[in-house]
C-alpha positions, 0 to 999 in steps of 0.5 A: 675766136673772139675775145672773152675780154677781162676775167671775173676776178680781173673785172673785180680788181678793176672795180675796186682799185675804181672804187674812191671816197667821192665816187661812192654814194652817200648812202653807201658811206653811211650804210658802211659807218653803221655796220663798222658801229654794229660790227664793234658793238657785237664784238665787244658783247662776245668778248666773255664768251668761251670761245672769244677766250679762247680765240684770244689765247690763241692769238696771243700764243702766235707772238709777232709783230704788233700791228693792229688791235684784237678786241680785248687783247692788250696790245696790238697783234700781227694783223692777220690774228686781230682780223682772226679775233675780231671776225670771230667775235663778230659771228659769235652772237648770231647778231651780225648783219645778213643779206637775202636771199643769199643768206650771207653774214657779210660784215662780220668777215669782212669788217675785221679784215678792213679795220686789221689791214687797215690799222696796220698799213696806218690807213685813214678812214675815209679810205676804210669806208671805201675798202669796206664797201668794195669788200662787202659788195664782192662777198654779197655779188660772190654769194649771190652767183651761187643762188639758185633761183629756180630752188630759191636757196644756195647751191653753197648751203646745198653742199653743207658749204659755208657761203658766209666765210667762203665768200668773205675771204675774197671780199675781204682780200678785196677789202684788205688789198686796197689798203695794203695799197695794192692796184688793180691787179694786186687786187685780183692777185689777192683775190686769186689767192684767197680763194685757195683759202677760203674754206666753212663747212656747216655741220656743226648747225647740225651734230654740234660744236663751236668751230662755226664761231671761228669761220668769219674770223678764219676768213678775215685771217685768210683775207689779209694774208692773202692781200699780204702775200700779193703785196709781196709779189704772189699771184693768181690766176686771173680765171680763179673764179670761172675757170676750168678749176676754178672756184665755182667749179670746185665749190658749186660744180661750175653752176653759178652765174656770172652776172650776179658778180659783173651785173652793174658792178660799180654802179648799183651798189648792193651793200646798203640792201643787207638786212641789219639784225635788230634782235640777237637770234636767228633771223627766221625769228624775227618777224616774230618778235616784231609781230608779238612786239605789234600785239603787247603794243595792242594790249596783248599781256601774255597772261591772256594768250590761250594759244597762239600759231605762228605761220612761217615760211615753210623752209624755215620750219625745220629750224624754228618749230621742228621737233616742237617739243624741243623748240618749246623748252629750250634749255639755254639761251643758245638754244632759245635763239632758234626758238619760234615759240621764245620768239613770240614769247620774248616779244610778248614779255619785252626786253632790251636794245631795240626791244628784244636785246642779249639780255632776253636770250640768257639760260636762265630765261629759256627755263623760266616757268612762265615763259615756259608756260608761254612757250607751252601753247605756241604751234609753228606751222607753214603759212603759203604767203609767208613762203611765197616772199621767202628767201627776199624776206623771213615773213611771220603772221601770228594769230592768238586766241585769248582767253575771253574768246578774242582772235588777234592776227599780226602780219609782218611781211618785210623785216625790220633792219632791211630796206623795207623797214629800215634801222636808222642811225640812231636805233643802230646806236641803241644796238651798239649801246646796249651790246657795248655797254655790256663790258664798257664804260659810258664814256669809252661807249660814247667816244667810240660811237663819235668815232666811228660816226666821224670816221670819214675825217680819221687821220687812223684807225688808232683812236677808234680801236685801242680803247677797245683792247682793255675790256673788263674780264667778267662775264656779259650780265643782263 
């Protein structure tokens, strides 16, 4: 029998143990200093959610050794319950970054995995910047042999499956075993373990509950504690991914394509094409807000809408216009964030960040008369174009009638944040002002900004994360 040559997982490990600061390319650092801003930004903004409270009390109930910084939890904490934190935090706003079309979260298991295990093992950053970028381009490539291109969805989301939390456990074991300093086949060690770890099931986006905000961080927990206990001497099989019992076969029933993991693995790198989110909601959303942003740069003022049709894709429909009824009177912030009809709204009215920011997402604002009354006369139907681009983009085009008789269409058929439309460094710092300046002051704003912008000549990650423990304990205002 010829040779099948080196498993998935050991190709993985050979990849990222490769992987070096001046091999990467330049656009691949920089895309992994933006998402480290982003990641930390979002972190501290979540900080006064129940949940984050709740995380963080439970953390602290674990004692252990101090290693590496939770956000907002004096102190250092073992670092598997920093990553813990710091990955719900990250998820918890539904403002972390997304890659299409496999509708993966990447950064927000990843990033808390890299910045734990690296704080801990005393890592400098330009290393950390080489982990995250293995670790991210693993999660994204694990994700996307799990697309079906034939249904143009994921077999993971098919089966009520997690792909964001599953898939960023092993990038994060990626991420994490590197800088634990392990080699090529600790790597695939780490990896083989963490994927007994990996875990995320999603019908609490159906029936309720708040466990979807703890899965990134449980993935970044499983990551470093599986990159641990390979540094420690235990090991995976190096088929855990392809083989007969393996983690496609367990997860997906064996379909899955194994080219979208190996496919030019360390040469076309595909962590600087995952979708930033400019605006904190639902990323079906968006194109709306930016087509209703287009409209009220026109002169579009919401008192003139006599009505409006917002055209989506039509598999986006169920979760941004479906019941109508209840899309238009949301009755929290929570619930206005998959909102079609506050999307338009909160684009027509104008807001915070980047033009619509957390602070237009608040319970008060979804039950305000006038944007109810706006919401009132907005339909959300399927348009085919919209869902000939569908899943590469979430596609809008809205058509207003006004109330002197006027039609006016706005088309957005890329997304902002993505490499159709891309956020500069700079419209990142917005972001990360406006969420980070929810808890900080401006001068530890401004010096976590600078560090993370030099993190590529940072000696550790102590300067950069520790301001970060002490937060204000109030709730976020705006």
């Amino acid at each position: 029998m010829p040779d099948p040559g080196p498993a998935l997982a050991e190709q993985i490990g050979a990849f990222a143990a490769a992987s070096t600061y001046d091999r990467l390319p330049a656009k691949v650092i920089d895309s992994v200093r933006k998402r480290v801003l982003d990641v930390l930004g979002i972190c501290v903004a979540a900080t006064p959610l129940d949940t984050s409270a709740a995380a963080r009390a439970w953390a602290a109930e674990q004692g252990g050794r101090p290693q590496a910084q939770a956000i907002g939890l004096p102190g250092k904490a073992p670092a598997t319950l920093a990553a813990f934190v710091n990955g719900v935090l990250a998820h918890s706003l539904d403002y972390d970054d997304t890659h299409l079309p496999s509708v993966l979260h990447p950064s927000a298991p990843v990033v808390p995995a890299a910045l734990a295990a690296g704080q801990a093992a005393g890592a400098d950053g330009s290393s950390v910047i080489v982990a995250i970028a293995a670790g991210l381009e693993v999660c994204v490539r694990t994700g996307m042999a799990g697309y079906d291109e034939e249904t143009r969805n994921s077999t993971f989301f098919d089966h009520g499956q997690h792909a964001t939390s599953i898939c960023g456990a092993l990038g994060g074991a990626v991420a994490a075993g590197l800088l634990l300093g392990l080699d090529s086949g600790g790597v695939t060690h780490a990896l083989g373990i963490a994927a007994s770890m990996a875990s995320g099931i999603i019908e609490a986006n159906r029936t309720g509950g708040t466990v979807k905000r703890t899965h990134c961080g449980w993935a970044a927990h499983a990551a470093v504690s599986a990159a641990q206990l390979a540094a420690h001497g235990f090991t995976g099989p190096p088929t855990v991914l392809e083989g007969r019992f393996g983690f496609y076969r367990a997860w997906l029933h064996g379909k899955f394509d194994p080219a979208a993991i190996t496919g030019g693995l360390g040469e076309t790198w595909l962590v600087p094409d995952i979708f930033f989110k400019p605006y904190p909601a639902n990323h079906f959303t968006h194109a709306a807000i930016d087509a209703a942003i287009e409209l009220r740069s026109a002169g579009l003022a919401p008192g003139d809408v006599e009505s409006a049709t917002l055209g989506v894709a039509a598999p986006t429909v169920h979760t941004i216009g479906e019941p109508i009824e209840v899309k238009r009177a949301p009755r929290t912030g929570y619930m206005a964030q998959f909102s079609g009809p506050y999307a338009v709204a909160a684009g027509l009215l104008g807001g915070a960040g980047l033009g619509v920011g957390l602070a237009d997402f608040t319970d008060e604002l979804a039950v305000e008369p006038a944007r109810r009354a706006l919401m009132a006369r907005v339909d959300v139907v399927a348009d085919d174009r919209c869902s000939e681009v569908f899943p590469h983009q979430f596609p809008a085009v809205l058509r207003v009638r006004t109330k002197d008789s006027r039609e006016l269409v706005a088309e957005v058929m890329a997304n902002r944040g993505g490499p159709g439309w891309p956020l500069s460094y700079e419209e990142l710092a917005t972001k990360f002002r406006d969420n980070a300046g929810r808890l900080l002051d401006a001068a530890t704003v401004t010096a976590t900004e600078r560090a993370v912008a030099d993190l590529d000549h940072a000696r550790s990650l102590d300067d950069l994360l520790e301001p970060l423990g002490q937060l204000p304990d109030r709730p976020a205002h705006g």
